[in-house]
N, C-alpha and C positions, 0 to 999 in steps of 0.2 A: 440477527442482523439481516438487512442490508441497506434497504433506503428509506428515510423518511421524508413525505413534502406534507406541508400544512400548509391553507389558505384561506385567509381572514379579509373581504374589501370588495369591491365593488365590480369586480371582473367575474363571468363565467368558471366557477369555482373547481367542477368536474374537470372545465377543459384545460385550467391551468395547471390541477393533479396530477393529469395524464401526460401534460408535458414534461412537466417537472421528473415524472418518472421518467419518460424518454430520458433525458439528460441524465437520470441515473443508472441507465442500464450498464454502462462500462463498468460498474461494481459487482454483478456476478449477482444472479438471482434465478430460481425455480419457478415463484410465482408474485402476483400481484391483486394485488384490490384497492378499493376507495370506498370512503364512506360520506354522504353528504348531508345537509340537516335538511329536511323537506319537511316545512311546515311543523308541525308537534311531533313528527318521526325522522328518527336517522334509518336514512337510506344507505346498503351495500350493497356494494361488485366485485366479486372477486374470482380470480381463475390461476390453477395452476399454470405453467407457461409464458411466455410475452407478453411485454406490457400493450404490444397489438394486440393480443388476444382479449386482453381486457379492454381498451377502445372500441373494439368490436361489439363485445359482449355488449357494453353498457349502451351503447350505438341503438341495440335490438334489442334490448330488452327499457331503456327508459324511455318517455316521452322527450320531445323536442325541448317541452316546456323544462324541463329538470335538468338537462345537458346543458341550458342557455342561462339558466340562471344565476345573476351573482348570488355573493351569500358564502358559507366554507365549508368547509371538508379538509378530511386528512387522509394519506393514502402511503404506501408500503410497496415494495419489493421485497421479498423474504429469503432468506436463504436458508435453506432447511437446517434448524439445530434440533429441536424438538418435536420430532413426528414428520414421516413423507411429504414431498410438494404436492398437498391436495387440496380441494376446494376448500374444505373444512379449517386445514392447517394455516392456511392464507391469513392475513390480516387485510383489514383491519380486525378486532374483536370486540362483543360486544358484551355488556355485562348480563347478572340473571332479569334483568324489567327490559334492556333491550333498549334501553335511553341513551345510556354513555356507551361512545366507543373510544377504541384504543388500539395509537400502532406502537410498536416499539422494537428497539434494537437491545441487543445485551442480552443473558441469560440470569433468570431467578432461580437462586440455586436451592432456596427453601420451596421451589413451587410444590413439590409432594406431599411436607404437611400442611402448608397453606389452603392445597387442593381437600385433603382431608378433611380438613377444618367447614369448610362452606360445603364440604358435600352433605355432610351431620349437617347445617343449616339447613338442607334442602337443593341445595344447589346443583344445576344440574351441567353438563360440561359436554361441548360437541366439537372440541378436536383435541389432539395428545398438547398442545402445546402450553408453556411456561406463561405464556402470552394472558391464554385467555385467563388464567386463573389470577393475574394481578386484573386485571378488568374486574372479573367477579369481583375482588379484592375492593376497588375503589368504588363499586356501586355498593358495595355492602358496607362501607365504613360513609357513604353519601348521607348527611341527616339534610338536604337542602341546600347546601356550599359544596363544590363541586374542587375547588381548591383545596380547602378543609381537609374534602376526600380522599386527594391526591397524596398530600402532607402528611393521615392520618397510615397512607396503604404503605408510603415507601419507606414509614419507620417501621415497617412489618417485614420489608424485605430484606432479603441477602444477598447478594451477586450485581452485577451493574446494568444500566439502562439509558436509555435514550427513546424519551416518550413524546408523543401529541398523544392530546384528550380532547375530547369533546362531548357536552351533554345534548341533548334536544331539548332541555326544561332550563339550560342557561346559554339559548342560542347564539349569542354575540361576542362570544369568548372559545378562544384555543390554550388549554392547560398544557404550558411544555418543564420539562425538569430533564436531569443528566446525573449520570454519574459512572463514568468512567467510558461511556457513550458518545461522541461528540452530538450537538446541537449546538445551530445557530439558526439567530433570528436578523430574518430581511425584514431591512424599515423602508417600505415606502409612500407613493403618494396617495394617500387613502387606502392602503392596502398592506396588508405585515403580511409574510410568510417567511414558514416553519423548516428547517431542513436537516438532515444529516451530511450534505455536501453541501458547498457553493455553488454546486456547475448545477442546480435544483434552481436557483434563483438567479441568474445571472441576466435574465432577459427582463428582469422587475426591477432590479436594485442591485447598485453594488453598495451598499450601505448596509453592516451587519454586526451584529451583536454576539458575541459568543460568550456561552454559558459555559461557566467553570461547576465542577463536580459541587453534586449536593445545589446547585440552584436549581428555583423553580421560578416560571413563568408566568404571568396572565396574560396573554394577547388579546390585544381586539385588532381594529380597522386601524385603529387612530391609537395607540399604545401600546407599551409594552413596560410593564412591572416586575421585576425580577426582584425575589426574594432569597432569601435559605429556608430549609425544611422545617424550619422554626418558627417562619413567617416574621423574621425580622429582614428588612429590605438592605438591599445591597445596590452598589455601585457598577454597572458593566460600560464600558465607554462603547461608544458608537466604531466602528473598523471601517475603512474603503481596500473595498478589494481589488488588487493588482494587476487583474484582468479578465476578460470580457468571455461573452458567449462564443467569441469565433474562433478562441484558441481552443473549442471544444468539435471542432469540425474538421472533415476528412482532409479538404483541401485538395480533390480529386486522386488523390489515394484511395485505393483499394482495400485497404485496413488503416485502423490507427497505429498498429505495429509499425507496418510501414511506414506511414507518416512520421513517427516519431524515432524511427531508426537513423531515416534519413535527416530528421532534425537534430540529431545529435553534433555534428559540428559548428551548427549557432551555438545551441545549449553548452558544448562545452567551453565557446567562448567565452559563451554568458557566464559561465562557473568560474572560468579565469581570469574575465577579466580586471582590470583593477588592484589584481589580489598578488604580482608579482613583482616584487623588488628587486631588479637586476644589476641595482649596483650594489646593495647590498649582498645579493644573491641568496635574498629570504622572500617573504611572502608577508602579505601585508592581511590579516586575519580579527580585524580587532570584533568580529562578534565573537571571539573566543572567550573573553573575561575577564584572562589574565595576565598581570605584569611579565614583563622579561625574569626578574625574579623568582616569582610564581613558577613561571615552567622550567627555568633554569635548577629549581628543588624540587622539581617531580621525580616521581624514583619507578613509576608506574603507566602503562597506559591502559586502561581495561577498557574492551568492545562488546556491543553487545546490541544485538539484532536478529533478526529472521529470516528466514528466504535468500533471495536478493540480499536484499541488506548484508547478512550474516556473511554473505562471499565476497561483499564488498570488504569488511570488516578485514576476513583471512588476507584480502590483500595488503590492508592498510599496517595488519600485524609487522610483514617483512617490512614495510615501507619504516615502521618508528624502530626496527630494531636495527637497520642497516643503515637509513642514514640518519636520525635521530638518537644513536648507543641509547636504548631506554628500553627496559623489560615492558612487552605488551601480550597480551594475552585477548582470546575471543570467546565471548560465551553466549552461548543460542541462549535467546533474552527470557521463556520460556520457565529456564531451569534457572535464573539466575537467581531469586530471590528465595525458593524451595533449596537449595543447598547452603544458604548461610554463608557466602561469600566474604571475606576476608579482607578488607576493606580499611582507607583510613584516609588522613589529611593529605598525605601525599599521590594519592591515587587521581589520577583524572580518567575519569568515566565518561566515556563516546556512546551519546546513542543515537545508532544509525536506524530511520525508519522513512521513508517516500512520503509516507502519509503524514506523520507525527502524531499519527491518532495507534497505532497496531499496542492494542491491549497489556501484550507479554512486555514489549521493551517499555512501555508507562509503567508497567510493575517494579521494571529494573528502576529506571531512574529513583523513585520513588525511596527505594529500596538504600540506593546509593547515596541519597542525599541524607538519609534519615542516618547512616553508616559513615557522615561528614567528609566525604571527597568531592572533589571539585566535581562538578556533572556539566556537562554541554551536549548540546544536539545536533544532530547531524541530518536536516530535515526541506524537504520540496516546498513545502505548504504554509506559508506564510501565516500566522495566526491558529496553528493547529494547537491541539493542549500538549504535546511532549514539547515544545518551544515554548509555549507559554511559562511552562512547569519548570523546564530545566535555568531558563531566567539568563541562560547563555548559548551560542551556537554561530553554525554558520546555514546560511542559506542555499541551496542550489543553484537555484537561477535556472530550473532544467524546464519550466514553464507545464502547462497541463499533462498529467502524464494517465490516456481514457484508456488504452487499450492494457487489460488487466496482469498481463505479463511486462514486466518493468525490463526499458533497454533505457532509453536514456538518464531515467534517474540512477541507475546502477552506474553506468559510466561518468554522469556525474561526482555522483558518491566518490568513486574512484579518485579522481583528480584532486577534490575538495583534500581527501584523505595523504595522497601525495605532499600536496601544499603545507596540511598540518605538522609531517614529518620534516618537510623541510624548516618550516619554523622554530619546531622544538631543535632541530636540529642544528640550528647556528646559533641558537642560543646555546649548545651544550660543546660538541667537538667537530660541529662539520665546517672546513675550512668555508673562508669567500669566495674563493676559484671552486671549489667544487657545487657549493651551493647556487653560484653562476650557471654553471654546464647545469647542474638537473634544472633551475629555473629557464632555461631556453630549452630544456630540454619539452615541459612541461609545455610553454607556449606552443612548441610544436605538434600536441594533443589534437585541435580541432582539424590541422589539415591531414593528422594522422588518421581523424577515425573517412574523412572526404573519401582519402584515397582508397580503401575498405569501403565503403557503400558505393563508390565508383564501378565496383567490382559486381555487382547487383545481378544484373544479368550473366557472366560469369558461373557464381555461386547456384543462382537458378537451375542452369545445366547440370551443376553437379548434385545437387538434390534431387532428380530426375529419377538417378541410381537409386535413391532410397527407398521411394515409396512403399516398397511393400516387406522390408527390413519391420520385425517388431520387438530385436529388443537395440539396443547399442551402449560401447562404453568408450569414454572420454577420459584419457590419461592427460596426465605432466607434473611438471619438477619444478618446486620455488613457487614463485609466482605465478605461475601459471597451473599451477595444482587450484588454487580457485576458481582458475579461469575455466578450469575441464567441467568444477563441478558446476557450474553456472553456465557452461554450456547445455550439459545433460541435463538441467533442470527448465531451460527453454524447449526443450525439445518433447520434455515428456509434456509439459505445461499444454501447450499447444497442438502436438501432433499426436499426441495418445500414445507415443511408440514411449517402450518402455525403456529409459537410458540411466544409467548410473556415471557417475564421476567417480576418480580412483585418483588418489598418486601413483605413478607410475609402475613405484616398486611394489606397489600391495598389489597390484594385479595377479603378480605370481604364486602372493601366501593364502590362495582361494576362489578368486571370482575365472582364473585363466580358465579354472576345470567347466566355466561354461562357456568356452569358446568352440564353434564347431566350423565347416566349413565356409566361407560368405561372411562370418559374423560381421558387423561392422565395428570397426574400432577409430576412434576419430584423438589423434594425437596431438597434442598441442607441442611443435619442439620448434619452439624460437629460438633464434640462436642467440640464448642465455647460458649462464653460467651453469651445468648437468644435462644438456642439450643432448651428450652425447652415452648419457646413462639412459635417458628418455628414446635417443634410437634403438639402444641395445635392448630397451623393452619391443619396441616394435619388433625389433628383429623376433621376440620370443612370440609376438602373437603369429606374425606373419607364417613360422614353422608349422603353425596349427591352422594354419589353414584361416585365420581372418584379414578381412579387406580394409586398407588401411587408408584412412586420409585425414592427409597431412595439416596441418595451419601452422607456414613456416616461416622463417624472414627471407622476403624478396633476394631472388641473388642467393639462397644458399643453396646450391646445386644438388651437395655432400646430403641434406637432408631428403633432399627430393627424389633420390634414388631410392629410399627404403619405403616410399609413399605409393600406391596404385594411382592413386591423384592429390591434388595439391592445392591449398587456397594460402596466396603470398599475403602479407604483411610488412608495412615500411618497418626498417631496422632502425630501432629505439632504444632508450635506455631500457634495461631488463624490467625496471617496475615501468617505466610506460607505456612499452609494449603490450601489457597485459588489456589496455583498453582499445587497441586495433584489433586485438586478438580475438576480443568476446564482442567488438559487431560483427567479426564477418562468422563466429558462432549464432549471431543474432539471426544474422540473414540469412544463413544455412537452416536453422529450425523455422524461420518462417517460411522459406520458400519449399519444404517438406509440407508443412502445413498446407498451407494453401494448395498444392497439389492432391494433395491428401484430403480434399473438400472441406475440410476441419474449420469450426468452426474458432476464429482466431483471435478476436478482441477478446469474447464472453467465454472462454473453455470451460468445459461442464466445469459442479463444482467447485469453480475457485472462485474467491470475491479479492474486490480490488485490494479491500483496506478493510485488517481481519481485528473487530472490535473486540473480541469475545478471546476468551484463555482456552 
């Protein structure tokens, strides 16, 4: 992985590649290249580093004539899975005659005997990657049909993809196919292109086609054919997408962290609104699926996500088992399908992912539907294949999320998750008075997180202190035990310093023994229900000599005393709290960061939306 742009029409081809990659850089990449058809030869660029670095490159090393000219190409961001960020390893790749090239996402997990195979051909191979050897793959299976080729290599393979092709011997055509990769195809006015995001084409067309697993494509200028691997054609509808290039800009913000931190009280309105019934004192959810019945015989709630996601999850667990009475359970999406999970009619399956594309939780789903429980998604991206797939869900509404560390889709997530408890939850034993209070309780969410980024400069000062801290640990109790570890996981994401999240009480069966003098220790003790178990850990690190700070409820004086210092929080219900809690952790590790010179949208690394198992 990481980015694909393809472009088929009547515009300067290079220049539109290299934009396109700009718009995909928030996805986390090593290096980049293009490749263009110049007359009987495909032309490449490629460099480890910035997609500036390749504008550069190409800049000094093509003619005027070749940078200006319409016509297509296809071009990559990489993210190193198969051999170092180097020239060699870069994509595009080219076959053994050097006619067809090829970028792709996803990992061939047979490429060693495949590679094998074409090397006894003759075949000769100049970088470690899984890439180039499906390249070899489809020039070697080419008798003249470049599709053919395509159809004839990826019944050969094993593992999943997301490809552009292109020959020089069939100049007027972009070969694209998927599977388990997302691709989508932009239609526009004389001109198609190729993408693994939307924010790739968003300046051409909001008109887009998504290809589900096992299709392939032919593009031209003026078409698009989409088939299966069998070359019987298939049906893809046309999609308009939901929003534009500007909600991919800073908006004079200094990061898109930033930007998007402080967007979190639209976002989380946008995620509420509509969605609350306060005379009922339920939540109005109907991309769920199912009847009042339905969930009134649920016996189950199973989570299952990644990262972020996965913290969201642990919170959502307390949320269905406190006010929903409903056994739920979270499983890192990863493992879910490799353990043989235990599953049935009555189980409703959550899968929580920002992107709707993250590989491990499309395993689960999968997994779970084919194991006959209800499945629904929990997803930002409108049109992604885990929404498509799961055929039920709720939407975000948390709008573009560029900068690769996730704040407001997580707080999103959050709320969305809140909502769902309360629905199963008056369907099952939660009174109308109580379901009342958490429903105002929840409205009260977007001015909750305001008053927390209010605090902005504040938090600044106190990240001041840290800079030169390199490891940190992040306790708490209930709910807020997610919230520590989804703190410590902003922190390390971003500033390099190395933080662990703990429950409180485990601090002392192992990690206390590396506490020394300074250490930092960053507490979460809202005044929730074990508020005062979670001091009495402080009190145990504070003995040993670690510096403690606080994130408390406003007005709790009693807490502020066992803190060296303090970041307040409005007094919420215990599960809402937990989303003031983790922006002013948001804005505590960004503004570390950013002191820390730390590079903060793109951290070494990490990619935005992780295709690959």
């Amino acid at each position: 992985m990481c980015g694909i742009v393809g472009y088929i029409g009547k515009a300067d081809a290079a220049s539109v590649l290299i934009s396109g990659l700009k718009r995909l850089e928030y996805r986390g990449y090593d290096s980049a290249g293009l490749a263009v058809i110049d007359g009987d030869d495909i032309v490449v660029s490629k460099t480890p580093g910035k997609v500036a670095a390749l504008r550069d490159r190409t800049r000094a090393e093509w003619s005027a004539d070749r940078l200006s000219r319409p016509g297509i190409g296809i071009a990559h961001t990489r993210w190193a899975t198969h051999g170092p960020p180097t020239e060699a390893n870069a994509h595009p790749h080219l076959d053994q005659s050097g006619d067809i090239a090829l970028v792709h996402n996803g990992i061939i997990e047979n490429y060693r005997p495949l590679r094998a195979r074409l090397e006894a051909k003759g075949h000769v191979f100049r970088s470690d990657t899984d890439t180039e050897v499906l390249a070899h793959l489809i020039g070697d299976c080419c008798k003249g049909d470049l599709f053919q080729a395509v159809c004839d290599a990826l019944h050969q393979v094993e593992g999943t993809f997301g490809i552009a092709v292109m020959s020089a011997r069939e100049p007027g055509k972009v070969i694209t196919a998927r599977r388990g990769s997302p691709i989508l195809i932009g239609v526009g006015d004389g001109e198609t292109l190729i993408a693994s995001d939307a924010s790739a084409i968003l300046s051409h067309t909001q008109r887009v086609i998504y290809l589900d697993d096992n299709d392939i494509a032919v593009v031209t200028a003026d078409s698009v054919d989409v088939r299966d691997l069998h070359n019987v054609p298939v049906t893809r509808e046309i999609a308009e997408l939901e929003f534009d290039g500007s909600a991919a800009e800073k908006g004079g913000f200094e990061h898109f962290m930033l930007k998007e931190i402080h967007e979190q009280p639209e976002c989380l309105a946008n995620a509420t609104r509509g969605r609350l019934d306060h005379d009922l004192g339920s939540s109005v959810l109907a991309g769920m699926g199912t009847s009042p019945r339905e969930l009134a015989e649920l016996e189950r709630v199973v989570m299952v996500g990644c990262g972020t996601s996965l913290h969201a999850a642990l919170v959502g667990e307390y949320a269905f088992e406190d006010i929903a009475d409903i056994h739920a359970e979270v499983h890192q999406a990863a493992e879910f399908r490799y353990r043989n999970p235990i599953l049935g009619s009555r189980d409703f399956v959550v899968a929580i992912s920002q992107s709707g594309e993250t590989a491990d939780t499309l395993a689960a789903v999968r997994e779970a539907r084919q194991k006959g429980a209800f499945v629904m998604s929990l997803c930002n991206v409108v049109g992604s294949t885990i929404a498509r797939e799961t055929g039920r869900g709720v939407y975000l509404h948390a709008g573009p999320e560029i900068s690769v560390a996730s704040t407001k889709a997580f707080t999103c997530q959050v709320a969305v998750l809140l909502m769902m408890a309360l629905k199963l939850g008056r369907g099952r034993r939660y009174s109308r008075e109580d379901g009342g209070r958490l429903a105002r309780e929840i409205a009260r969410i977007p001015e909750l997180a305001a008053e927390v980024v209010r605090q902005s400069e504040h938090i600044a000062a106190i990240a001041a202190g840290y800079l030169k801290d390199e490891h940190a640990f992040f306790i708490g109790r209930g709910p807020m035990y997610p919230v520590a570890l989804e703190g410590a996981l902003k922190l390390k994401e971003i500033s390099y310093i190395h933080a662990e999240g703990y429950h409180a009480a485990e601090l002392k069966h192992g990690p206390i023994a590396l506490l020394t003098q300074g250490t930092p220790v960053i507490a979460v003790a809202c005044d929730i229900p074990g508020k005062d178990k979670t001091l009495g850990n402080v009190e145990e690190c504070r003995a040993r000599g670690a510096r403690i700070l606080g994130i408390i409820t406003e007005g709790d004086d009693e807490a502020a005393e066992y803190m060296d210092e303090s970041i307040t929080v409005p007094r919420a219900h215990p599960l809402v709290a937990t989303i003031p809690a983790v922006v002013a952790l948001q804005l505590f590790a960004y503004h570390v960061a950013r002191l820390r010179g730390c590079e903060i949208d793109q951290p070494r690394n990490l990619a935005k939306s992780v295709t690959v198992e």
